[in-house]
LUMLUM-542872 format. One line per field, with one value per residue (C-alpha): x, y, z; residue in three letters; residue number from 0. Coordinates in pm, 1 decimal, padded with zeros to 6 digits. Layout:
# LUMLUM-542872
x	c(X, ...)
y	c(Y, ...)
z	c(Z, ...)
residuo	c(ALA, ...)
num	c(NUM, ...)
***
This chain:
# LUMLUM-542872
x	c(01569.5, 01489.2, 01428.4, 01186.1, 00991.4, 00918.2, 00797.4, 00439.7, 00338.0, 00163.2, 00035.9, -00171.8, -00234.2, -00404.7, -00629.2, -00786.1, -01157.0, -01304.4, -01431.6, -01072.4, -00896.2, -01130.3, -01026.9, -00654.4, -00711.6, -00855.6, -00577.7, -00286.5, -00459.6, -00722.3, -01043.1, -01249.5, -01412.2, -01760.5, -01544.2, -01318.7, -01594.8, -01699.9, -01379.9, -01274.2, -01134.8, -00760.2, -00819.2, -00851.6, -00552.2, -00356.9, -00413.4, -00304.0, 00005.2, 00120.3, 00039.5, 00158.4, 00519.3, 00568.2, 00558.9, 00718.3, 00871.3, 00627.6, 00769.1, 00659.3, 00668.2, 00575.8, 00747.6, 00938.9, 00869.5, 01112.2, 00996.3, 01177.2, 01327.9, 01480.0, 01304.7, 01065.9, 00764.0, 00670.2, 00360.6, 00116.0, -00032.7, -00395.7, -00406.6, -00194.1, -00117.0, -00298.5, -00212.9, -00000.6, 00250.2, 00590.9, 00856.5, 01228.2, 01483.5, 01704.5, 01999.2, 01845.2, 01790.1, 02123.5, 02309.4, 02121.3, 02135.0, 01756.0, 01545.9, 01195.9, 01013.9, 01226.9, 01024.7, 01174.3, 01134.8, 01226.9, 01168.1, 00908.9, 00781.6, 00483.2, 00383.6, 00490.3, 00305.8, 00269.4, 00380.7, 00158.3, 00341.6, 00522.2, 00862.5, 01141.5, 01408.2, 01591.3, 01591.0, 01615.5, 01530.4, 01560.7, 01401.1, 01353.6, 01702.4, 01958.2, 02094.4, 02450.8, 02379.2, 02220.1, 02464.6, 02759.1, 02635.1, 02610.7, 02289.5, 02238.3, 02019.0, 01713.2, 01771.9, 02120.5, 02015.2, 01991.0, 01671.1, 01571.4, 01309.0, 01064.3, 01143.8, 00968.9, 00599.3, 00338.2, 00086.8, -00221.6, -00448.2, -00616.1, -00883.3, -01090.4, -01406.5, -01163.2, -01157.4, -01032.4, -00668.4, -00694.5, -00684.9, -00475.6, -00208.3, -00267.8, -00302.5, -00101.0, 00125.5, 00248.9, 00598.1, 00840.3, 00896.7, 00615.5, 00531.9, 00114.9, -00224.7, -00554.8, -00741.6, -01096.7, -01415.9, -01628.4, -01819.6, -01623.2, -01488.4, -01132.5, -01133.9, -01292.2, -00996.5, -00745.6, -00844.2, -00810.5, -00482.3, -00418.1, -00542.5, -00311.6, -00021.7, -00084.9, -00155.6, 00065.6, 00389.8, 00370.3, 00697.0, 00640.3, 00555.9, 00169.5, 00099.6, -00232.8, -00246.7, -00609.6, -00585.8, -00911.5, -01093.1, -01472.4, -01466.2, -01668.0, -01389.2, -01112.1, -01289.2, -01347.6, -00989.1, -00835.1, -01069.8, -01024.8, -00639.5, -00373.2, -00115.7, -00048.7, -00349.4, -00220.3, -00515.9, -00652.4, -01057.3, -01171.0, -01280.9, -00938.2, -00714.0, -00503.5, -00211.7, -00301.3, -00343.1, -00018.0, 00130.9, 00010.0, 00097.2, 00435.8, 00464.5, 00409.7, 00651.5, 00927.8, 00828.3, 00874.4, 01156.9, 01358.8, 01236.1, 01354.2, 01687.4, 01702.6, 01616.5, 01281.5, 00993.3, 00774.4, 00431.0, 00153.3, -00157.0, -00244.3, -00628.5, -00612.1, -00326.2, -00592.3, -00696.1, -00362.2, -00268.5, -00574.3, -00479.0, -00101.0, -00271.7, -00430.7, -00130.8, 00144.2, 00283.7, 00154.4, 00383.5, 00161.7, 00155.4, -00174.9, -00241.1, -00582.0, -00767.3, -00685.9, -00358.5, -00037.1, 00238.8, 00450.4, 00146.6, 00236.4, 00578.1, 00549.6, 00272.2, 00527.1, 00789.5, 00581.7, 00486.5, 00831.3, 00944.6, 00858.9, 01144.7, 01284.8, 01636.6, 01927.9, 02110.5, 01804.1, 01462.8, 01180.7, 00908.9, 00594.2, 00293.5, 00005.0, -00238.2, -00602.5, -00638.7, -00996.5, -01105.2, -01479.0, -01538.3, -01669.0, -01346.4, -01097.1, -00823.7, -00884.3, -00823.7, -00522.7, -00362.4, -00441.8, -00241.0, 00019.5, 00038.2, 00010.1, 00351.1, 00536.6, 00395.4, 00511.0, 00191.8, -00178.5, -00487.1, -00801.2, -01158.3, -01435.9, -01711.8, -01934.3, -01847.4, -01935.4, -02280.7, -02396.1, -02292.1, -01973.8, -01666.5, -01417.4, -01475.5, -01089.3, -01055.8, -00859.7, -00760.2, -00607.9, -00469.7, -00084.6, 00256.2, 00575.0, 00864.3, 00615.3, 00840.1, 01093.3, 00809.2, 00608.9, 00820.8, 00921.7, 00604.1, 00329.1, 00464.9, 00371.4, 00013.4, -00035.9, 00044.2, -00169.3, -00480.8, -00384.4, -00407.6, -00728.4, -00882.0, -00730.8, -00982.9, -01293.4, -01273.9, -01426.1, -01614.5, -01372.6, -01305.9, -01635.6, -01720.5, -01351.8, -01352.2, -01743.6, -01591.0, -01227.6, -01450.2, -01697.4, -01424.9, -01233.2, -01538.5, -01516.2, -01180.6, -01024.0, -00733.0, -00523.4, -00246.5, -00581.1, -00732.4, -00439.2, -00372.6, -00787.2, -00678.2, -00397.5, -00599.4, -00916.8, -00611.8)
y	c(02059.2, 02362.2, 02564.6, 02348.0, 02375.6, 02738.0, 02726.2, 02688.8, 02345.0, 02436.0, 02084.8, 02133.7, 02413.2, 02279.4, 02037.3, 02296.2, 02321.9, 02680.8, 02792.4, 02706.0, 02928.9, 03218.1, 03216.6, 03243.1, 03486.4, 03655.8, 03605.7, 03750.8, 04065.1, 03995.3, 04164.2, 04151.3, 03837.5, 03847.4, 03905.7, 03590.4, 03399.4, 03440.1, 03270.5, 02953.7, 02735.8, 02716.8, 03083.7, 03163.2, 02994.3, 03152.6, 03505.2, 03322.7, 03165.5, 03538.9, 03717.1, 03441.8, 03397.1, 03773.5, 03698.1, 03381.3, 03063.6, 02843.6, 02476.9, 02159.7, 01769.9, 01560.6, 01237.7, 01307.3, 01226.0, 01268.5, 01353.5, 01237.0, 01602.7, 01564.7, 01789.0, 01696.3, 01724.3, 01646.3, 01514.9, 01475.2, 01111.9, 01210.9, 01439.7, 01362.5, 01618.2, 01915.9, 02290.2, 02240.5, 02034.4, 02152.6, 02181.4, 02094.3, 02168.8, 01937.2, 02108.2, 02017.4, 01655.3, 01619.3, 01780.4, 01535.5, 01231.4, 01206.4, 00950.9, 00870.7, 00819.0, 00964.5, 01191.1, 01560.8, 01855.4, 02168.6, 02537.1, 02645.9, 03044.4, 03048.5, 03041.9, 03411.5, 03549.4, 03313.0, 02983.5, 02717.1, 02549.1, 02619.4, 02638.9, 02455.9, 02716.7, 02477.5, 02115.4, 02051.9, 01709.8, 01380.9, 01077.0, 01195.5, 01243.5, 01590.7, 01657.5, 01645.5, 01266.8, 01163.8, 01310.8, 01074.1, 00792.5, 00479.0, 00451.7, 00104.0, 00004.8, -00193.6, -00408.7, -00460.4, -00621.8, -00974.6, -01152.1, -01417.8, -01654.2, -01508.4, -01584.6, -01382.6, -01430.2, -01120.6, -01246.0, -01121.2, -01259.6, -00966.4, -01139.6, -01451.9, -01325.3, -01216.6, -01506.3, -01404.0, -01332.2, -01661.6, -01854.7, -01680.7, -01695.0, -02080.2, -02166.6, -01921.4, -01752.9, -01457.2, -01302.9, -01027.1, -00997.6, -01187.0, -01165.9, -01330.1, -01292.6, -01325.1, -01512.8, -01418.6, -01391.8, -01053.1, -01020.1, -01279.2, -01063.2, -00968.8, -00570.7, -00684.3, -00949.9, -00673.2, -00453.2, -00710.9, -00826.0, -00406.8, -00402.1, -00745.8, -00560.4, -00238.9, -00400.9, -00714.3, -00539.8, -00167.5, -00123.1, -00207.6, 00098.2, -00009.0, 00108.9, 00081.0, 00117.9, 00109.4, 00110.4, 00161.8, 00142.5, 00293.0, 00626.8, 00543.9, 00261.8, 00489.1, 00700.9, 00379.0, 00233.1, 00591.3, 00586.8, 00274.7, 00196.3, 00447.8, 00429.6, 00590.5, 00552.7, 00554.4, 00573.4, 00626.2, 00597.4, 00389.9, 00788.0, 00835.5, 00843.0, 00477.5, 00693.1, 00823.7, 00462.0, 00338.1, 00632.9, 00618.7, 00250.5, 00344.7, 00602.1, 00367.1, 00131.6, 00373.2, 00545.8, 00195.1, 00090.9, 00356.5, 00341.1, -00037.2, 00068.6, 00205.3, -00091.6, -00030.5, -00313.5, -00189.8, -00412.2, -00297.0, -00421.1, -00341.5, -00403.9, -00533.9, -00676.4, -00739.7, -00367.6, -00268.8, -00524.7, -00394.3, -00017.8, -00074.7, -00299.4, 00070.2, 00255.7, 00135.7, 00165.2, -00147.6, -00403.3, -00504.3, -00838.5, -00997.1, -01240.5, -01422.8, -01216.8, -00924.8, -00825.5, -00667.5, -00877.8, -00591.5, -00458.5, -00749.2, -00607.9, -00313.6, -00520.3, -00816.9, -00523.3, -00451.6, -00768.9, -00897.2, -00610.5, -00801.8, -00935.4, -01050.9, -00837.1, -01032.9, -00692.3, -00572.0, -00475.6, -00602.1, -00539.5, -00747.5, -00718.1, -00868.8, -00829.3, -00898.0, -01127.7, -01156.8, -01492.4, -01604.4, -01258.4, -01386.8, -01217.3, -01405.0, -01103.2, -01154.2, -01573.2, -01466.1, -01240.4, -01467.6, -01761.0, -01490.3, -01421.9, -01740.5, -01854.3, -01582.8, -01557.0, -01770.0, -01747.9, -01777.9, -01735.0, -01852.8, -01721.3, -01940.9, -01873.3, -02110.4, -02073.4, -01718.5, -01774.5, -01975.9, -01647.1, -01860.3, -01523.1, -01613.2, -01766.0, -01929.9, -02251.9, -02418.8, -02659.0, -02468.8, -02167.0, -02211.1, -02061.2, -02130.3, -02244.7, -02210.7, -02433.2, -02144.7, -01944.0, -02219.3, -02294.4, -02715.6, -02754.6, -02566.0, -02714.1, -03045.1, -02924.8, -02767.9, -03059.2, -03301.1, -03016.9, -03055.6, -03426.7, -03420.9, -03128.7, -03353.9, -03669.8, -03459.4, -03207.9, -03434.7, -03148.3, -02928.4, -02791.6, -02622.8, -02900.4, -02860.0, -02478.5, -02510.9, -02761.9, -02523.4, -02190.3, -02366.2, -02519.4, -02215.7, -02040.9, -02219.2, -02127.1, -01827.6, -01801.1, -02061.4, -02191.0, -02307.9, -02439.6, -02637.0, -02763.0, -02918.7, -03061.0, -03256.8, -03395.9, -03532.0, -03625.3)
z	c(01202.8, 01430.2, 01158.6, 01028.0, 01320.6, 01323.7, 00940.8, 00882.0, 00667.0, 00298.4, 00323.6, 00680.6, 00564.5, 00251.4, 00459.7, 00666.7, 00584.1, 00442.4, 00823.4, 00960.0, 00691.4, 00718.1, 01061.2, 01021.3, 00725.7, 01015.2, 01246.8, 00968.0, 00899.9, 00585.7, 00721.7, 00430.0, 00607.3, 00333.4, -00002.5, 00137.2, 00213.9, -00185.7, -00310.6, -00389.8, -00138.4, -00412.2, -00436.0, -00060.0, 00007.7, -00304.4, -00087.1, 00273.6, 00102.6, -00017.3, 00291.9, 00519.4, 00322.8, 00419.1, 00774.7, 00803.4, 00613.2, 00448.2, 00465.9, 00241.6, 00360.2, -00017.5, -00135.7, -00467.1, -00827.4, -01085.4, -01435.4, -01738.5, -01778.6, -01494.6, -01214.4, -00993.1, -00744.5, -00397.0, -00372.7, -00091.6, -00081.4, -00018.6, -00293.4, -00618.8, -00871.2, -00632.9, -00629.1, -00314.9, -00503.5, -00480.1, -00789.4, -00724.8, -00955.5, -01134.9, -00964.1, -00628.2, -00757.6, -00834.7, -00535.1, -00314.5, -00492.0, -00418.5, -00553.5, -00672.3, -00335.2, -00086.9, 00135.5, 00133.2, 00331.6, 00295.0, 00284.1, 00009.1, -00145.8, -00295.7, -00682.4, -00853.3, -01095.2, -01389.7, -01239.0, -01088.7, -00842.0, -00492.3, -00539.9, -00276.2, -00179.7, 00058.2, 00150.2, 00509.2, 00537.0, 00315.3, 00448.6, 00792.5, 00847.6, 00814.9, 00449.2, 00566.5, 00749.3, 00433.1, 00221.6, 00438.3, 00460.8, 00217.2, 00054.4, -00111.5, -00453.8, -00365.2, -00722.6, -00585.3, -00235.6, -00124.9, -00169.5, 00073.5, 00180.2, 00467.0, 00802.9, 01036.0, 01072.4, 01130.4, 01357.9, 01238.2, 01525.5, 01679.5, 01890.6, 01930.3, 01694.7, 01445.7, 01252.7, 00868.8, 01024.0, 01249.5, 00935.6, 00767.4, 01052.7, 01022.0, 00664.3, 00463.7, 00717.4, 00567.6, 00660.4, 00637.0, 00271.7, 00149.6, -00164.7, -00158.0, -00386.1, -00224.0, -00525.6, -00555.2, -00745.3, -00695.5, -00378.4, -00163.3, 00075.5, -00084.6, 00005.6, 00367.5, 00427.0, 00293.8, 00572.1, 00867.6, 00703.5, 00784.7, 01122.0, 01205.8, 01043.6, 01272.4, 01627.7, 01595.6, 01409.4, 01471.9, 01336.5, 01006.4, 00780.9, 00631.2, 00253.5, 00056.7, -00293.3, -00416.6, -00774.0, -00988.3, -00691.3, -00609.0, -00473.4, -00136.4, -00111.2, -00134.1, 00202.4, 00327.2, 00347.5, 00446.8, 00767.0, 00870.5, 00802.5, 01013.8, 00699.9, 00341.3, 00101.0, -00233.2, -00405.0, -00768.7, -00875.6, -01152.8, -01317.8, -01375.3, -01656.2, -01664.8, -01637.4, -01316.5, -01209.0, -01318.2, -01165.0, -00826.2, -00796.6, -00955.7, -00626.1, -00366.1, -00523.2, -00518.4, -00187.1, -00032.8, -00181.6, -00021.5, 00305.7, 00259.0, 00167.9, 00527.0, 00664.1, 00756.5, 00720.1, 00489.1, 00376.7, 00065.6, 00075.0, -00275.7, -00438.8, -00711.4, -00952.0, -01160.4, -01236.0, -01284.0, -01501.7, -01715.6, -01677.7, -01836.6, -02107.5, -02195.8, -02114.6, -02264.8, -02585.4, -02822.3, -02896.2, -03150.3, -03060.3, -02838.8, -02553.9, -02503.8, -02386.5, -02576.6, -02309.7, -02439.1, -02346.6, -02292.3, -02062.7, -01769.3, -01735.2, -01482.5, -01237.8, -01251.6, -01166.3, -00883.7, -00718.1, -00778.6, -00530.8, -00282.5, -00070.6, 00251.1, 00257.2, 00338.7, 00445.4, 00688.4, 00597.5, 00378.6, 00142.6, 00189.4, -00106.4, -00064.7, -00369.6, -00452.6, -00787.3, -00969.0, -01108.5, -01251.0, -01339.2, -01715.5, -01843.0, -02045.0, -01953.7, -01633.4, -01640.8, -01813.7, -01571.5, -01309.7, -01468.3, -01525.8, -01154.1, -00995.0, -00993.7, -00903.5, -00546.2, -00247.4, -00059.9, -00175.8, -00040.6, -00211.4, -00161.3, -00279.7, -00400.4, -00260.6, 00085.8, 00040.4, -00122.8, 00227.6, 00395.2, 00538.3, 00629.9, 00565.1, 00228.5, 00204.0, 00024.1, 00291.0, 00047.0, -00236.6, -00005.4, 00177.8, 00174.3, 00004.0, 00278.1, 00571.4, 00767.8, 00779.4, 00959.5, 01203.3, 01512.2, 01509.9, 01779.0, 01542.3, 01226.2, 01335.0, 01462.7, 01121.2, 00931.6, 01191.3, 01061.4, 00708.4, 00677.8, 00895.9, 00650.6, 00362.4, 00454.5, 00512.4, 00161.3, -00064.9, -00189.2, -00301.4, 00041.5, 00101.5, 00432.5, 00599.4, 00640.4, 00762.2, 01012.2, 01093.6, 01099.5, 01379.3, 01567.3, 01559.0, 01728.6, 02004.7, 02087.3, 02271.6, 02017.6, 01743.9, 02021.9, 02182.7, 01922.4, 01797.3, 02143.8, 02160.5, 01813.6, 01906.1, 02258.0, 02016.6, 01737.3)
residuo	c(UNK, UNK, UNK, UNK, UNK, UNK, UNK, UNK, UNK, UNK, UNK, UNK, UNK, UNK, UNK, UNK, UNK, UNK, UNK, UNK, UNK, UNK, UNK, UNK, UNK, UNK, UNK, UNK, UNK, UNK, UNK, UNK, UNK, UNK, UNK, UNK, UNK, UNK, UNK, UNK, UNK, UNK, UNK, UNK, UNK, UNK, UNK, UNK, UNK, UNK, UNK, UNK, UNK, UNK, UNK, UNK, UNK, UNK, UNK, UNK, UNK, UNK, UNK, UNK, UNK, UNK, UNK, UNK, UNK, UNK, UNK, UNK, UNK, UNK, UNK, UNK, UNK, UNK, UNK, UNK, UNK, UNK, UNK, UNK, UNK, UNK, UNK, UNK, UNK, UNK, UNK, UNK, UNK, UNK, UNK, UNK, UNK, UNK, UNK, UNK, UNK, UNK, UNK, UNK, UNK, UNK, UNK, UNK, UNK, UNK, UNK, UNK, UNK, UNK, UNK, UNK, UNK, UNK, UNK, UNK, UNK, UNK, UNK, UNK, UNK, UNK, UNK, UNK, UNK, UNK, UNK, UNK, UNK, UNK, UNK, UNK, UNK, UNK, UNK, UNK, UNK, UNK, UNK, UNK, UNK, UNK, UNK, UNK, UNK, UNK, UNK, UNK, UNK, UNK, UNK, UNK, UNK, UNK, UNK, UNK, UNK, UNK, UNK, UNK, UNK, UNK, UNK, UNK, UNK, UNK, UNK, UNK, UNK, UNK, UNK, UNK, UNK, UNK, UNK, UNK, UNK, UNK, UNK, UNK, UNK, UNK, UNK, UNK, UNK, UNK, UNK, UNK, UNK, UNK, UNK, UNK, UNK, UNK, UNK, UNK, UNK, UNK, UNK, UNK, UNK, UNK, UNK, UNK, UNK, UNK, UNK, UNK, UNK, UNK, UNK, UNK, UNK, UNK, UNK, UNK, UNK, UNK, UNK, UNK, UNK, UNK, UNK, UNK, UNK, UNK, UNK, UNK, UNK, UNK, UNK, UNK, UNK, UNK, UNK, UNK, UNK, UNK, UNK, UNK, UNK, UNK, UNK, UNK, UNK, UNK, UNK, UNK, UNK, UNK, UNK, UNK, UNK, UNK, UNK, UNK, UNK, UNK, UNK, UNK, UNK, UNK, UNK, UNK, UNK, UNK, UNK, UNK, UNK, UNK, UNK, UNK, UNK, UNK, UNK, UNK, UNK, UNK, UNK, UNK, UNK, UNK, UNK, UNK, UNK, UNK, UNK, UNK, UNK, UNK, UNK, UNK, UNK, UNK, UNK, UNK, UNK, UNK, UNK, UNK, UNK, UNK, UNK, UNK, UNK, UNK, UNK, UNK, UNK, UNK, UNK, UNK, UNK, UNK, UNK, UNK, UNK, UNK, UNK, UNK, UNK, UNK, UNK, UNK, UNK, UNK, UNK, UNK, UNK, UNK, UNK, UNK, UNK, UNK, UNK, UNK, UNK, UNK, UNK, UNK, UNK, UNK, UNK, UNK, UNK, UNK, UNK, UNK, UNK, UNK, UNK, UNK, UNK, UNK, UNK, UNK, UNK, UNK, UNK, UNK, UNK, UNK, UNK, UNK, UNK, UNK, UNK, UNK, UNK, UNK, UNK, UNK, UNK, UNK, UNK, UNK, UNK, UNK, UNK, UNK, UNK, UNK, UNK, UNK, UNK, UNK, UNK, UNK, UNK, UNK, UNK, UNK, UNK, UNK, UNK, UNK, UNK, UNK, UNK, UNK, UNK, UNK, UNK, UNK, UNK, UNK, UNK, UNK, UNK, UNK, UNK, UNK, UNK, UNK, UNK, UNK, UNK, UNK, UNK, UNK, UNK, UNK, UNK, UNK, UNK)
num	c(0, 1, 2, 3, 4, 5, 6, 7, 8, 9, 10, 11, 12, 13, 14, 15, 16, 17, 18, 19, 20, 21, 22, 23, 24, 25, 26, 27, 28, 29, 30, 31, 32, 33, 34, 35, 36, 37, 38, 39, 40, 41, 42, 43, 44, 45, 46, 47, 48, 49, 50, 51, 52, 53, 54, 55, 56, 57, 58, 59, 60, 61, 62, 63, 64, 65, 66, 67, 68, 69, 70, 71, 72, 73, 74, 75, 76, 77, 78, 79, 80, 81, 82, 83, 84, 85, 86, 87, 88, 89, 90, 91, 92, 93, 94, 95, 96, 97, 98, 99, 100, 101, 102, 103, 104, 105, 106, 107, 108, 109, 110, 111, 112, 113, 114, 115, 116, 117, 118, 119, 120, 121, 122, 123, 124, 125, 126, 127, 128, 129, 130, 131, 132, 133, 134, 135, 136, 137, 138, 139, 140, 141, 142, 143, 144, 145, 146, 147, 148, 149, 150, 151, 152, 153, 154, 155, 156, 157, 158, 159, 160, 161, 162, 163, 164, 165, 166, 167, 168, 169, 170, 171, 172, 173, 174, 175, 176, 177, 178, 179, 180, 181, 182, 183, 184, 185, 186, 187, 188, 189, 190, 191, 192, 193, 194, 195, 196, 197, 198, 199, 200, 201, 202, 203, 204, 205, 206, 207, 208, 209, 210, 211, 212, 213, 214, 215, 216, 217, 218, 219, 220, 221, 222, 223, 224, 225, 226, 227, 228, 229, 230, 231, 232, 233, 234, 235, 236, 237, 238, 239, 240, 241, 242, 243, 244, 245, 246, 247, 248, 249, 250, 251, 252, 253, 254, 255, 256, 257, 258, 259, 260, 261, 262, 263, 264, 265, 266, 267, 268, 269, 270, 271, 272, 273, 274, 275, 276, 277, 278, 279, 280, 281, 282, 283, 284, 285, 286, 287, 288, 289, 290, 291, 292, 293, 294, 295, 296, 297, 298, 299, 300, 301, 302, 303, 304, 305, 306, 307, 308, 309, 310, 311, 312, 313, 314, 315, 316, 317, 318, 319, 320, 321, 322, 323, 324, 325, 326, 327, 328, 329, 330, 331, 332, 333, 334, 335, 336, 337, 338, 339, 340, 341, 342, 343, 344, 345, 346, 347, 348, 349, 350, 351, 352, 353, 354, 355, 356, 357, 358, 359, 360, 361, 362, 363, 364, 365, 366, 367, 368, 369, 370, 371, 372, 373, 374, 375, 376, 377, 378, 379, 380, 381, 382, 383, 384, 385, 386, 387, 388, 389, 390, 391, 392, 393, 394, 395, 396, 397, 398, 399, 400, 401, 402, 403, 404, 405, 406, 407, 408, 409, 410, 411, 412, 413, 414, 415, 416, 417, 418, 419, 420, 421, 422, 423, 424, 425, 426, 427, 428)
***
């Protein structure tokens, strides 16, 4: 661990802007400030990298993807397949048992003539921890751990004007391991309840490891979610090759799975199941059969993989994924990946449409949204309020819901925060 400390990080060093690396090309000798100032910013820190490594140990943090051949790369999460991606042999690989996802860190020299990518001399740590604790201790199979029903919630009320997680926290609780889709048509306020579902998870359960996976997503978007969410952004740009896509979602899977198999908490907030879906459809080999829609069956297989790794862990630790699911988008694939999808969650969220062309946020479909089991998260007190609401929403939503949220959404305005408002419900009850 101390050594670690004295090396110098590639990958800090990689997000330095031009200016700041003309100044420490400064600092480590390289004079020829105007010739510098001509190259690239990959070429510029090519020369830093080789003068640098002659003074003192270059180190590398990346989480680790195995290749079919058997060796592997670290990867930094901002910047997928970059120059400051690190190779590690198969040898390595094997003498540390290490996995796809685990986070390694170790000791790197630069590129030599004729190869591309940093090479890693030593591995110092796995996981956060020392190779020799990592190397002792038992290290269980995610596939091979006990899945369970939710029991914790995450309180996602933040404060009284915030009132997308209020409902949320009322209507479809969601819980350590769940495993929800947030059901929507375009422009209803999907990616903006994704983010408040982050900032719940970050102020109400710091100790939960946050993940986004933004897959096919608009560039601005991407810069969007990566300013306003303190977590990993996995991310991948509709531009990119469908490989790319699948890949990076493919990451994050893997990099939380093994921090899960430490018994961490871990929840993804991934946007959207839909996109994915539609990027393996491309992807995969055929199987020359078709869906409605023109899908692949064998195309659903890895996004059901995915959302199926969500799980409450009977041993310790969880995996919570909550996706984003397009519906009325005038695609039949998409109507078909949705009824693909919509049983294999235990909690739903529905965004209507309607609500959200009266400018009503948030657009949820009281009605149609809830969670699987919710008793197992609602204390015996709450559970009773909540089911009071529900039969009062039930005998006002003659109109498909759109009047009872109007009604929730202004009464929940009113009030300071939900135990308040479901305390005023049961006086005028």
């Amino acid at each position: 661990m101390a050594t670690t400390q004295k090396m110098l990080d590639v990958s800090e060093m990689g997000a330095k802007s031009k200016e700041e690396l003309l100044g420490l090309a400064s600092d480590v000798g390289l004079n020829d400030t105007s010739a510098l100032a001509n190259l690239h910013k990959e070429d510029l820190l090519s020369r830093l990298y080789q003068v640098v490594s002659a003074q003192q140990a270059l180190a590398s943090t990346g989480i680790l993807e195995i290749m079919d051949e058997g060796y592997g790369f670290l990867r930094q999460v901002t910047t997928f397949r970059a120059s400051g991606d690190v190779y590690i042999s198969q040898s390595q690989i094997r003498r540390f048992n290490l996995r796809n996802g685990d986070t390694v860190t170790g000791q790197v020299r630069p590129p030599k003539e004729g190869e591309r990518y940093f090479g890693l001399v030593r591995v110092e740590l796995i996981n956060g921890m020392e190779t020799d604790q990592i190397q002792s201790r038992y290290r269980p199979t995610f596939e091979h751990m006990t899945p369970i029903f939710p029991e914790k919630q995450v309180i996602l009320e933040t404060s009284s004007s915030e009132l997308s997680t209020r409902m949320v926290d009322l209507f479809a609780p969601i819980g350590l391991g769940q495993r929800g889709l947030i059901v929507s048509p375009p422009k209803a306020g999907k990616t903006t309840m994704l983010k408040q579902i982050a900032h719940g998870v970050q102020e109400n359960c710091p100790e939960a490891t946050l993940m986004v996976a933004l897959i096919g997503e608009r560039p601005e978007e991407v810069t969007d979610m990566r300013r306003a969410v303190k977590g990993d952004v996995f991310a991948s740009t509709f531009d990119e090759s469908v490989e790319e896509q699948c890949r990076v979602a493919e990451l994050a899977l893997e990099r939380a799975k093994r921090l899960v198999e430490m018994g961490q908490d871990v929840v993804i907030l991934l946007d959207s199941i839909t996109r994915l879906t539609r990027a393996y459809n491309l992807a995969v080999p055929t199987s020359g059969r078709t869906l409605s829609g023109g899908i692949d069956p064998a195309a659903l297989y890895p996004p059901k993989k995915f959302f199926g790794g969500a799980r409450n862990i009977e041993e310790g630790g969880s995996l919570t994924i909550i996706a984003t699911c397009l519906v009325d988008t005038g695609s039949r694939m998409d109507e078909v990946i949705y009824e693909e999808f919509k049983g294999t969650g235990n909690m739903e969220l529905h965004l209507d449409r309607k609500l959200a062309e009266r400018r009503y946020f948030p657009a949820i479909d009281i009605v149609r949204s809830g969670t699987r089991r919710e008793e197992l998260l609602f204390n015996e007190e709450t559970l009773k309020q909540i089911v009071l609401l529900r039969r009062m929403i039930s005998l006002i939503s003659n109109d498909g819901g759109v009047n009872a949220t109007e009604r929730v959404l202004e009464r929940l305005a009113k009030s300071e925060n939900n135990e308040e408002f479901l305390a005023n419900l049961n006086k005028d009850a």
